[in-house]
FIVOBA-348515 format. One line per field, with one value per atom (N, C-alpha, C): chain; atom name; x, y, z. Coordinates in steps of 0.02 Angstrom, whole numbers, plus 50000, padded with zeros to 5 digits. Example, Ala and Ser with C-alpha at 12.3 -4.5 7.8 and 13.67 -1.06 7.14 Angstrom:
REM FIVOBA-348515
chain = [A_A_A_A_A_A] $
atom = [N_CA_C_N_CA_C] $
X = [50660_50615_50660_50642_50684_50645] $
Y = [49716_49775_49835_49888_49947_50002] $
Z = [50390_50390_50390_50354_50357_50394] $
***
This chain:
REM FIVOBA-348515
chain = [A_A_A_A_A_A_A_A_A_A_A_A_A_A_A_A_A_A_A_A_A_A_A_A_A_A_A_A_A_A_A_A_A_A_A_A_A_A_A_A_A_A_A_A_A_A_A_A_A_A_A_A_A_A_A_A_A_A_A_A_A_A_A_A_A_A_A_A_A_A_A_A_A_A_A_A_A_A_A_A_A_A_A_A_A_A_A_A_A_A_A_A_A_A_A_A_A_A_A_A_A_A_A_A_A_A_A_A_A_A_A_A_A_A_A_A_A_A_A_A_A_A_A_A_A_A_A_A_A_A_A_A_A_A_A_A_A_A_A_A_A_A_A_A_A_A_A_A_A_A_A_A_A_A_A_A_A_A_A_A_A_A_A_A_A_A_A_A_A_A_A_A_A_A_A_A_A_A_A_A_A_A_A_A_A_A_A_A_A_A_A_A_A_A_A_A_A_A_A_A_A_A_A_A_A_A_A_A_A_A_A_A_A_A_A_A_A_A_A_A_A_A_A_A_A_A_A_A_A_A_A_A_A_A_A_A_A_A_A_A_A_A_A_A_A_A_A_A_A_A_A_A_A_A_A_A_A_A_A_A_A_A_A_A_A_A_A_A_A_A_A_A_A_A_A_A_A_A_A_A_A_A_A_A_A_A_A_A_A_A_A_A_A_A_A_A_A_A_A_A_A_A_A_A_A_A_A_A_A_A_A_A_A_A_A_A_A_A_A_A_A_A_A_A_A_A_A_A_A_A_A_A_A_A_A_A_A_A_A_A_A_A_A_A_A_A_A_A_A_A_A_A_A_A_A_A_A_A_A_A_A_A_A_A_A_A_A_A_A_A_A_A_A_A_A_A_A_A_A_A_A_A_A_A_A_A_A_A_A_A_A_A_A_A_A_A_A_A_A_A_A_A_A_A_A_A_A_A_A_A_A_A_A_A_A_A_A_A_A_A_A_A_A_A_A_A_A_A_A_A_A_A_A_A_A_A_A_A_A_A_A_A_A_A_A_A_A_A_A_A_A_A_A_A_A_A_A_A_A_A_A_A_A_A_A_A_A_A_A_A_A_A_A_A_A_A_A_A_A_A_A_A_A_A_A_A_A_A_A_A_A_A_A_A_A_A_A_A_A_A_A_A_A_A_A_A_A_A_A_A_A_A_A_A_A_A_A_A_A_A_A_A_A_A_A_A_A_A_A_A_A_A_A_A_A_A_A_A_A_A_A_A_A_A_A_A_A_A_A_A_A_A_A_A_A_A_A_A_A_A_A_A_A_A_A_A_A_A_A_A_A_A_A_A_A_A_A_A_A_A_A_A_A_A_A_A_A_A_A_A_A_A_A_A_A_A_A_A_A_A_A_A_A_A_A_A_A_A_A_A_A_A_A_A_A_A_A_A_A_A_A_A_A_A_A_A_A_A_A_A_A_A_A_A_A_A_A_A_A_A_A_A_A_A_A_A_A_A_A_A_A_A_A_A_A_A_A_A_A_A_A_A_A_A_A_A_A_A_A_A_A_A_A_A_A_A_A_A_A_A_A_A_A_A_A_A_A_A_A_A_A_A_A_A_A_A_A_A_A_A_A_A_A_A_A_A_A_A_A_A_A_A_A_A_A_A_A_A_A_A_A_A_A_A_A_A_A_A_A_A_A_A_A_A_A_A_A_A_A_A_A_A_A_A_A_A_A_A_A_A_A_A_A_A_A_A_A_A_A_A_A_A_A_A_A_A_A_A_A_A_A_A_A_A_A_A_A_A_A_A_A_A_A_A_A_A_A_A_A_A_A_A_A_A_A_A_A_A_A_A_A_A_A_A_A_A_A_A_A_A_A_A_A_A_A_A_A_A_A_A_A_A] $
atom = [N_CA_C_N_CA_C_N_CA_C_N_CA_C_N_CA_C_N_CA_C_N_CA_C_N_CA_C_N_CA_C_N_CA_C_N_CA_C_N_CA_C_N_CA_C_N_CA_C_N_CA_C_N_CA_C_N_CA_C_N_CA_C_N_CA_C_N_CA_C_N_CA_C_N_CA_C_N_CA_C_N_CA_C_N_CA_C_N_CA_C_N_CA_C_N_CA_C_N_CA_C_N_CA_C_N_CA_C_N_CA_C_N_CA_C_N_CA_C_N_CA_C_N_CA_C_N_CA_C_N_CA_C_N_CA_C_N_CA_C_N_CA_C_N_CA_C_N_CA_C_N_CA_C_N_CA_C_N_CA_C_N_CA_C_N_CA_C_N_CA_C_N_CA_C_N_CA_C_N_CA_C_N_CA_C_N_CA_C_N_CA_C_N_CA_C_N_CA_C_N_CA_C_N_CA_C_N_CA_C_N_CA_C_N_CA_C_N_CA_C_N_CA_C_N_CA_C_N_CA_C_N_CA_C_N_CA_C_N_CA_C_N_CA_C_N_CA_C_N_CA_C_N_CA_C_N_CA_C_N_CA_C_N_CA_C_N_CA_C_N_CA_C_N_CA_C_N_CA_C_N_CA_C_N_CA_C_N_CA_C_N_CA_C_N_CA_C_N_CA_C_N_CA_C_N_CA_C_N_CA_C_N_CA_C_N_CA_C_N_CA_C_N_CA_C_N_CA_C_N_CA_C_N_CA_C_N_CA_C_N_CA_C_N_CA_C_N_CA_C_N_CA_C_N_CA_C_N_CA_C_N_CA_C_N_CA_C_N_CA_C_N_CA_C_N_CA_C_N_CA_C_N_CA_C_N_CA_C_N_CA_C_N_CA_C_N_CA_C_N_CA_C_N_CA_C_N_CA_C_N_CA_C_N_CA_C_N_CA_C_N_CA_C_N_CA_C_N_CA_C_N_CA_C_N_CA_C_N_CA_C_N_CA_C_N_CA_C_N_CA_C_N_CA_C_N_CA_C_N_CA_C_N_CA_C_N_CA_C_N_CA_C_N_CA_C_N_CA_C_N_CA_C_N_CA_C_N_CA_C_N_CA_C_N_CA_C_N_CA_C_N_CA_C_N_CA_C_N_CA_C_N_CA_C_N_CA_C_N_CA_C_N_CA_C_N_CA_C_N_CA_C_N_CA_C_N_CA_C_N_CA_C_N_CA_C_N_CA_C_N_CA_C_N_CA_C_N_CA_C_N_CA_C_N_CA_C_N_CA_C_N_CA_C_N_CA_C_N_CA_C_N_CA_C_N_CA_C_N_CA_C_N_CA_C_N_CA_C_N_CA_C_N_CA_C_N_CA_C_N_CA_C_N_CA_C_N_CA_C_N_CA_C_N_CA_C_N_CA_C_N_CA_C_N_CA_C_N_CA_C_N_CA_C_N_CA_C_N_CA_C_N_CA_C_N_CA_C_N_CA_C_N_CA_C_N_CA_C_N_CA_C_N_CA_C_N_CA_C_N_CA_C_N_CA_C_N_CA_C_N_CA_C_N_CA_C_N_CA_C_N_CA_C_N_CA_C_N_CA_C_N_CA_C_N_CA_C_N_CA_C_N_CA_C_N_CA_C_N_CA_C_N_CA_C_N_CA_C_N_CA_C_N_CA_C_N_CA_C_N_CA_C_N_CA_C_N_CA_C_N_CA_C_N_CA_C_N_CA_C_N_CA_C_N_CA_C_N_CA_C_N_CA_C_N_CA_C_N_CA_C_N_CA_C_N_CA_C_N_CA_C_N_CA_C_N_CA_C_N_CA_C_N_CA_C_N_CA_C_N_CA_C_N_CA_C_N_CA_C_N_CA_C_N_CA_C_N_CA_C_N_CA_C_N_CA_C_N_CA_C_N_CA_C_N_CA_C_N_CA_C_N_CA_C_N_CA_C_N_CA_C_N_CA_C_N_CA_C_N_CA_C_N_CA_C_N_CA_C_N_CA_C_N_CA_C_N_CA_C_N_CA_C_N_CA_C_N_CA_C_N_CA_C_N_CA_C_N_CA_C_N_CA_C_N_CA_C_N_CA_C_N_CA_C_N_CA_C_N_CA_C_N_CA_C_N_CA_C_N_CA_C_N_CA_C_N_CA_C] $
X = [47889_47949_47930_47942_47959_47987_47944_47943_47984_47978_48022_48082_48102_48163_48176_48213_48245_48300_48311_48392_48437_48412_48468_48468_48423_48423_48457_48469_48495_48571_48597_48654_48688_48653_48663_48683_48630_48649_48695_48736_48792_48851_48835_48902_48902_48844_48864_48882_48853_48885_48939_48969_49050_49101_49049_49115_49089_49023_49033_49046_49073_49060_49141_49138_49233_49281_49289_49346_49360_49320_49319_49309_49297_49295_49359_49391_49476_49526_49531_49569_49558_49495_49472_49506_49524_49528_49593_49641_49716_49742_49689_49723_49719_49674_49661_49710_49710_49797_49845_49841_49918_49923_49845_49859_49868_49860_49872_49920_49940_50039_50057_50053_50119_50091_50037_50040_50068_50086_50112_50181_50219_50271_50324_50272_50290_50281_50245_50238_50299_50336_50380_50424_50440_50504_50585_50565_50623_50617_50585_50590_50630_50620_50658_50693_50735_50789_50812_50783_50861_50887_50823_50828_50796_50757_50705_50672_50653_50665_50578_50567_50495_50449_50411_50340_50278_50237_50163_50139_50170_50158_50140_50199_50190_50141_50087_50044_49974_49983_49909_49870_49929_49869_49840_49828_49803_49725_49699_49639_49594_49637_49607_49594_49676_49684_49607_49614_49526_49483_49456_49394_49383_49444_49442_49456_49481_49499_49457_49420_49377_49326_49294_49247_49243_49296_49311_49297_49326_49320_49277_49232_49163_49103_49109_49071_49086_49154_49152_49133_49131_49104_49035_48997_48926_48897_48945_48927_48923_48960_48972_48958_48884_48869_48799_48776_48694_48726_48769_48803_48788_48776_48766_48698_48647_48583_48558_48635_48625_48631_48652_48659_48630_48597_48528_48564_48618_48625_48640_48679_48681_48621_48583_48515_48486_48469_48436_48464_48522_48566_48550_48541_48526_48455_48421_48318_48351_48366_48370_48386_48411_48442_48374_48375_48323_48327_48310_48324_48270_48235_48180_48231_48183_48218_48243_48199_48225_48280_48285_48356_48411_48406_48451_48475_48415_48430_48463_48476_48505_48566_48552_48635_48681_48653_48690_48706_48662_48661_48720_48737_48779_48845_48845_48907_48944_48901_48900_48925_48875_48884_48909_48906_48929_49019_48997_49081_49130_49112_49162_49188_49144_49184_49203_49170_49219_49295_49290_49368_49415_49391_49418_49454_49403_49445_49453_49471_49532_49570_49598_49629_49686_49641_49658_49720_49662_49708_49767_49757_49809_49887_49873_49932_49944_49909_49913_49939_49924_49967_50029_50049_50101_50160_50143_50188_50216_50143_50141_50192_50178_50231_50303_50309_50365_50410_50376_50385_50386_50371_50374_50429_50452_50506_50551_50557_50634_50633_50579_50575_50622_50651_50676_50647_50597_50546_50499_50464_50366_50344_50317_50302_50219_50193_50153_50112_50051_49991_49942_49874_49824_49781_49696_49654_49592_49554_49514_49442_49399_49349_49279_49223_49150_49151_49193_49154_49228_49267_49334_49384_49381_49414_49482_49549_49605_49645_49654_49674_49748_49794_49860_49867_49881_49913_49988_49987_50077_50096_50064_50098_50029_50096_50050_50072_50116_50119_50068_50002_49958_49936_49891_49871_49820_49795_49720_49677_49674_49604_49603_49644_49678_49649_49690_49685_49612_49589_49522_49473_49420_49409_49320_49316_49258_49186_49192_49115_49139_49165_49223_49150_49122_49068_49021_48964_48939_48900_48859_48863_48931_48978_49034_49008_48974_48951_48915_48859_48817_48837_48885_48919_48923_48954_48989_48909_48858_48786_48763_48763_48719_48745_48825_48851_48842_48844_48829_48765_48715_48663_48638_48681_48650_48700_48750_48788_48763_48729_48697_48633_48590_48552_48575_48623_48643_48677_48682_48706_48642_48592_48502_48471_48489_48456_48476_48563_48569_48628_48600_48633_48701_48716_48789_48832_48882_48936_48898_48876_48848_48884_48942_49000_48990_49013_49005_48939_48908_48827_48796_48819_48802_48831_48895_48927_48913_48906_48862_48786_48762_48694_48706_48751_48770_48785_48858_48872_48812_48758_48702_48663_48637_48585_48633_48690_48725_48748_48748_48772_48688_48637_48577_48544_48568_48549_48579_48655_48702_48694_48673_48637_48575_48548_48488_48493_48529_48532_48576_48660_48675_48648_48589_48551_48486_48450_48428_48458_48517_48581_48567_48603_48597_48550_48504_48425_48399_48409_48402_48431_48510_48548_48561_48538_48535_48533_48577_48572_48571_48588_48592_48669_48668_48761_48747_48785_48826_48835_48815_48807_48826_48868_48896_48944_48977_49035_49061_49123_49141_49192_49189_49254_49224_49264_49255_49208_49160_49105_49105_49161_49163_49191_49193_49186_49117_49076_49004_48943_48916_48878_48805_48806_48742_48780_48830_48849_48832_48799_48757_48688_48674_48595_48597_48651_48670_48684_48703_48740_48679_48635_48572_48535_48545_48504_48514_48581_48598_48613_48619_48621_48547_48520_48432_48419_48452_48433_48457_48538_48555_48536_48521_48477_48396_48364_48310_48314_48383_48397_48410_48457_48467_48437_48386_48334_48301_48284_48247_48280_48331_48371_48389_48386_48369_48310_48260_48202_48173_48194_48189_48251_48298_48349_48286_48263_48257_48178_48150_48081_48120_48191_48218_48209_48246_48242_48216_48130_48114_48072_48072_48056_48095_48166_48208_48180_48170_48157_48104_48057_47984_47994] $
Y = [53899_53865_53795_53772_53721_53663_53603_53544_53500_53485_53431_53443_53518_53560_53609_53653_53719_53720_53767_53759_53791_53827_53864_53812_53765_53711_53665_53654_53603_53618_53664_53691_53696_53707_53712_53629_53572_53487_53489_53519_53504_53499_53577_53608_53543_53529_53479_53429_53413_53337_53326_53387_53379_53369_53407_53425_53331_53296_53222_53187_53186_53138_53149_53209_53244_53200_53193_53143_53109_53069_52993_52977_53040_53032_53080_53113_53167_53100_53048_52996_52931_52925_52884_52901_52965_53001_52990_52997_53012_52922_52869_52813_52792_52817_52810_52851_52909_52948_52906_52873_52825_52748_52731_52675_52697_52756_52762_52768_52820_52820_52761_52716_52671_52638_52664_52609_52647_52685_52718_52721_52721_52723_52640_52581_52520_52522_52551_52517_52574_52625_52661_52677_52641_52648_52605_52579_52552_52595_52631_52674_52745_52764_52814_52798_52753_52719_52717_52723_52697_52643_52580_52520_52509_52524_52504_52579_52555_52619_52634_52673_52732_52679_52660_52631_52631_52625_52624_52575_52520_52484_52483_52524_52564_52582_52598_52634_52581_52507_52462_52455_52473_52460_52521_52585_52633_52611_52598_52580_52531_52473_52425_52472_52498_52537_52588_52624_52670_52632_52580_52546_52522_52479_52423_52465_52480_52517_52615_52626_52677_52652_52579_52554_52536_52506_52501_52557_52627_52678_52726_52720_52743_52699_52631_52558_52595_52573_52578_52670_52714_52779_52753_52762_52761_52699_52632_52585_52616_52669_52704_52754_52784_52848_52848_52799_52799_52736_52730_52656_52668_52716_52751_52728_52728_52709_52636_52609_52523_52551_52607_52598_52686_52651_52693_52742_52770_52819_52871_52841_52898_52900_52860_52871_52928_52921_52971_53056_53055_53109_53136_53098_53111_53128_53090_53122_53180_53200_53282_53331_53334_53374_53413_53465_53508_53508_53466_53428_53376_53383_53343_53275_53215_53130_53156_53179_53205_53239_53305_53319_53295_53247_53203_53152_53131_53066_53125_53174_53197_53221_53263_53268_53188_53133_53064_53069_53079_53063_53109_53143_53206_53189_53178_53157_53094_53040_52977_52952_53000_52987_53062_53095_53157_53187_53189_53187_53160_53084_53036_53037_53034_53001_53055_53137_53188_53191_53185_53208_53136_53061_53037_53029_53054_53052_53101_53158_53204_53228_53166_53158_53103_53053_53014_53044_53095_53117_53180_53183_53249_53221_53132_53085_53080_53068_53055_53091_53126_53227_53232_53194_53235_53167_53107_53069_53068_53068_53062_53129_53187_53253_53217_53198_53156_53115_53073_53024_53038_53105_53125_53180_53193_53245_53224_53138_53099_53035_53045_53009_53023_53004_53030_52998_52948_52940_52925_52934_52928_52876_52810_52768_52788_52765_52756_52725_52726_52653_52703_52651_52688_52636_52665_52626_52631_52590_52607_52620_52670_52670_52658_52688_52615_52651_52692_52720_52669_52646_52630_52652_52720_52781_52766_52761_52734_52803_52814_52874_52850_52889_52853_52914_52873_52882_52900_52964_52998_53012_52975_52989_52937_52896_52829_52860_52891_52942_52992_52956_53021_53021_53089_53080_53023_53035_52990_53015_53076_53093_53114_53110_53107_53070_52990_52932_52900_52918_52894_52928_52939_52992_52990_53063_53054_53023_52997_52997_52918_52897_52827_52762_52752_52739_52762_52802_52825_52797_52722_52714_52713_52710_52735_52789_52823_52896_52876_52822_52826_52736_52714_52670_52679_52760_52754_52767_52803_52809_52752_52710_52650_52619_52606_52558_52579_52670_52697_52679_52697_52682_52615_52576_52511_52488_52536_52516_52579_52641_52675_52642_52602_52571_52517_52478_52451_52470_52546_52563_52578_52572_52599_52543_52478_52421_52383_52361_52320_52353_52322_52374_52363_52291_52283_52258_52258_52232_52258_52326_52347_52303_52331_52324_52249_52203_52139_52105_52127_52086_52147_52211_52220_52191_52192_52155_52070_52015_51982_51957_52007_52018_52037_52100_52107_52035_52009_51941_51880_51887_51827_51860_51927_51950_51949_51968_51963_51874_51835_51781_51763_51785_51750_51781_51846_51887_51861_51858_51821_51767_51696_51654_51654_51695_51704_51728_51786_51826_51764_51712_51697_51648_51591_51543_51569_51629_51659_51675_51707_51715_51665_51600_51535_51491_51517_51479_51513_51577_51614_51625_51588_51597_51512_51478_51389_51386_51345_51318_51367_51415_51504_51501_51547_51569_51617_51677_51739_51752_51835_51859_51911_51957_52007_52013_52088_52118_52082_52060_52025_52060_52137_52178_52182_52222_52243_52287_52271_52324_52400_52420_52484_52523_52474_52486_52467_52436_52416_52481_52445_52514_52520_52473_52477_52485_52516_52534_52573_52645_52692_52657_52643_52605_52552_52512_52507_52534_52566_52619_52644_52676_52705_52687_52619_52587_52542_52536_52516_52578_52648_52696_52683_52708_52723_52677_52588_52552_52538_52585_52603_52647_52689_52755_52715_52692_52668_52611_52587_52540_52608_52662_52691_52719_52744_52790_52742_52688_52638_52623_52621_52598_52645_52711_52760_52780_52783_52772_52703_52657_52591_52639_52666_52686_52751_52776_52840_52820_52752_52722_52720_52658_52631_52691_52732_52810_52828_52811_52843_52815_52741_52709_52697_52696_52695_52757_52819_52873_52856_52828_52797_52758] $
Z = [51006_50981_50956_50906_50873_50910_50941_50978_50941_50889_50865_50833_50788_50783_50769_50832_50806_50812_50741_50721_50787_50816_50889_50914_50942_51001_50979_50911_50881_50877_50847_50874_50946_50993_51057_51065_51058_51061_51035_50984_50934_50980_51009_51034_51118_51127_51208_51156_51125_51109_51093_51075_51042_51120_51156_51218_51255_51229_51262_51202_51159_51115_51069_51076_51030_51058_51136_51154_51117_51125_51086_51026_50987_50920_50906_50938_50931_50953_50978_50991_50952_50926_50863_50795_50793_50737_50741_50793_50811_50790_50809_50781_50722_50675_50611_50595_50583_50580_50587_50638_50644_50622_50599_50558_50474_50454_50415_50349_50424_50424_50409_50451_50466_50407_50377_50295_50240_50244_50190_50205_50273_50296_50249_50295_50269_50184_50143_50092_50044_50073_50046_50088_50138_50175_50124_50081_50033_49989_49972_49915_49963_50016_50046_50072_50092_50109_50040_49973_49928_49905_49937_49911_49859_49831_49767_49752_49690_49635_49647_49624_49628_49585_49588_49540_49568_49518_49514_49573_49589_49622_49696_49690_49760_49795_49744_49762_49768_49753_49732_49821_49872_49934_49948_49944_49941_49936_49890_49889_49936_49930_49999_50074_50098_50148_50161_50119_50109_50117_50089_50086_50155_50147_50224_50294_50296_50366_50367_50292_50320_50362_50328_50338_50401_50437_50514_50555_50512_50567_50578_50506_50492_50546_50543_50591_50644_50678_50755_50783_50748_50788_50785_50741_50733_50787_50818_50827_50911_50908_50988_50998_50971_50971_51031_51026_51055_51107_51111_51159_51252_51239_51335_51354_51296_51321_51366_51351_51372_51451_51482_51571_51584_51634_51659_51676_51700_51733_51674_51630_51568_51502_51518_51476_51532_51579_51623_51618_51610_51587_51502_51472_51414_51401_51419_51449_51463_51510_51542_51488_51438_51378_51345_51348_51317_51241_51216_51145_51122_51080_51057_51020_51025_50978_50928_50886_50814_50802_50838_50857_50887_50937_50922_50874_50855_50802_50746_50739_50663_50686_50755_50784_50768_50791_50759_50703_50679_50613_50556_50591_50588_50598_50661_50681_50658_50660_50618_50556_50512_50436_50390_50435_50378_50412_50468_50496_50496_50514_50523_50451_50391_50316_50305_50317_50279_50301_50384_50402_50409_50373_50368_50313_50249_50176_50175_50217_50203_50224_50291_50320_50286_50255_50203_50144_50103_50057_50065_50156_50162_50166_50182_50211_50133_50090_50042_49986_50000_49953_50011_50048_50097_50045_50056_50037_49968_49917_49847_49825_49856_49831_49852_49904_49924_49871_49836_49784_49725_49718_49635_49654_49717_49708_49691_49731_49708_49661_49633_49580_49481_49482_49386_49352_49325_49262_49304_49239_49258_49215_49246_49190_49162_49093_49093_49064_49058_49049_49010_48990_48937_48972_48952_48954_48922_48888_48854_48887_48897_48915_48861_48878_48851_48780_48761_48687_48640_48671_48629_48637_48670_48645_48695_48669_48728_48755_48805_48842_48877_48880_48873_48978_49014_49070_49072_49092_49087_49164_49213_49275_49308_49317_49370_49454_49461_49523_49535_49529_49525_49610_49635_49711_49710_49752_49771_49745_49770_49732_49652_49625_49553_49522_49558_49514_49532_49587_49604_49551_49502_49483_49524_49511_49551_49548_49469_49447_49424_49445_49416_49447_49492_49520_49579_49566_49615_49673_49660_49732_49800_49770_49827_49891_49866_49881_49919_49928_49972_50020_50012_50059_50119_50139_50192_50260_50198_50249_50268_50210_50227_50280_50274_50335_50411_50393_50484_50487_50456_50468_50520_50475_50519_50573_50575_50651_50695_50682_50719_50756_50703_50739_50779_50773_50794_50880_50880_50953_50979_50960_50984_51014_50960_50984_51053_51031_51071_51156_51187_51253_51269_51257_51272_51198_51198_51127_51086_51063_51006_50950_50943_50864_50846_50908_50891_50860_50906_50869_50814_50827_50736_50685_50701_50610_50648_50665_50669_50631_50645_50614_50546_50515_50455_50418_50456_50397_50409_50464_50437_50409_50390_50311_50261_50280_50197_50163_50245_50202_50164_50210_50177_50108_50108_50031_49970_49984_49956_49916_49970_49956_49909_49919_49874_49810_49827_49737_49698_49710_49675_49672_49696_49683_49629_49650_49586_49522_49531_49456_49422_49468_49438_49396_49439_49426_49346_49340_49293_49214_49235_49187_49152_49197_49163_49124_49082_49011_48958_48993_48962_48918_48867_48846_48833_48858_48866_48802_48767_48701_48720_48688_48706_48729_48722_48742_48821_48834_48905_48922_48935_48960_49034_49055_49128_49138_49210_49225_49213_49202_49219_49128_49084_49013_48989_49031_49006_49003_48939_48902_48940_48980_49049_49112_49114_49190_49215_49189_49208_49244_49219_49243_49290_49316_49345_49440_49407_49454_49483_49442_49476_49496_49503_49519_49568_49589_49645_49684_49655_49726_49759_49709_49734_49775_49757_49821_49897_49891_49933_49976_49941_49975_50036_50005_50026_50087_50072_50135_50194_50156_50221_50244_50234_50257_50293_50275_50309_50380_50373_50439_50482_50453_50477_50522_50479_50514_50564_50575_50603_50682_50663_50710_50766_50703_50747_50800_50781_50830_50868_50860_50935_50980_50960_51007_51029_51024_51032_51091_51085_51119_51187_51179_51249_51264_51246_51287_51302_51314_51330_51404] $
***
């Protein structure tokens, strides 16, 4: 048998880990459900009450809501997945598991980054198809808008009542796609490294590399663009005729952070089991 992974043994870790690890991620899940609600509740409780009329508007916190508060609930699982290793009695319990590092580190990694964001954005867009059908049942006009994308070409919007995953489109920017890895990533390591207040001293550590990257790239911008003037088209990023290249180029460097932090995650591991 295969020391570092077989798919039965690995399955078998799945199924214990769910029965130690499901609690708390089935009651994690149950409050994200209910912060969710109550944002869609507040931001269209005058519109179902009968006080104010149906609009597009309605709909502008939707997006923040996803970003900001996935990002919270994507952080704090991953930040509490490897969090037991800080007290001896449940690291010792976890040694005992007939389960090689590697198989655990991907069972995390599993649970972490591929679970948490699937059943959160579609949990997301199920609140989101439950209300939006809601709002177009008792709605009587549909306003609408146009926009021009990178060739010129203007495309006229006939229902600003669209769902989420509608108006989101999918290919609209793709590092999105690899966000929600990178951030577990480094709050996974973040539950490996440090033994007590994972959450806190990871995002900690996050805002002092980001304030110091920060610092750097826009003092380089700066340094670079001196005494410089701007030639060319000045529309928005996402009409620009280099946004592809772009894009690929900030996934790919997303990718490489995460794997990195990935791999930096899966030594810690390997080392507390040491």
């Amino acid at each position: 048998m295969n020391n570092t992974f077989n798919i039965e043994r690995f399955g078998l870790l799945l199924k214990r880990k769910w029965l130690e690890f499901g609690k708390i991620y089935l009651v994690t899940l149950s409050v994200a459900f209910g912060v969710i609600l109550l944002g869609y509740l507040i931001a269209f409780w005058r519109v179902f009450m009968g006080l104010s009329p149906v609009s597009s508007r309605n709909l502008v916190f939707r997006e923040p809501l996803f970003m900001i508060f996935g990002f919270l609930f994507i952080t704090a699982v991953a930040s509490n997945y490897f969090a037991h290793l800080g007290q001896k009695s449940k690291t010792i319990i976890d040694l005992l598991i007939p389960a090689s590092t590697f198989e655990k580190f991907v069972a995390g990694v599993f649970f972490t980054g591929v679970l948490t964001t699937i059943s959160f954005t579609v949990l997301f867009c199920l609140t989101d198809l439950i209300f939006i059908t809601k709002l177009r049942n008792i709605s009587h006009s549909v306003e609408t808008s146009s926009y021009t994308d990178a060739h010129g070409t203007v495309t006229v919007v006939k229902d600003n009542l669209a769902y989420f995953f509608a108006h989101n489109k999918i290919n609209r920017f793709l590092p999105l796609y690899v966000f929600p890895f990178f951030f577990t990533s480094i709050f996974l390591l973040g539950s490996v490294y440090f033994n007590k207040f994972h959450y806190i001293k990871t995002a900690l550590s996050v805002m002092v590399f980001a304030g110091i990257w920060t610092f750097i790239i826009v003092n380089t911008g700066e340094y670079l663009t001196r005494n410089r003037r701007h030639v060319g088209d000045s529309g928005s990023f996402f009409n620009n005729p280099g946004k592809d290249t772009i894009e690929w180029m900030l996934l790919l460097l997303l990718l490489v952070f995460t794997f990195i932090f990935w791999g930096i995650a899966y030594v810690r591991l390997k080392e507390k089991e040491v």
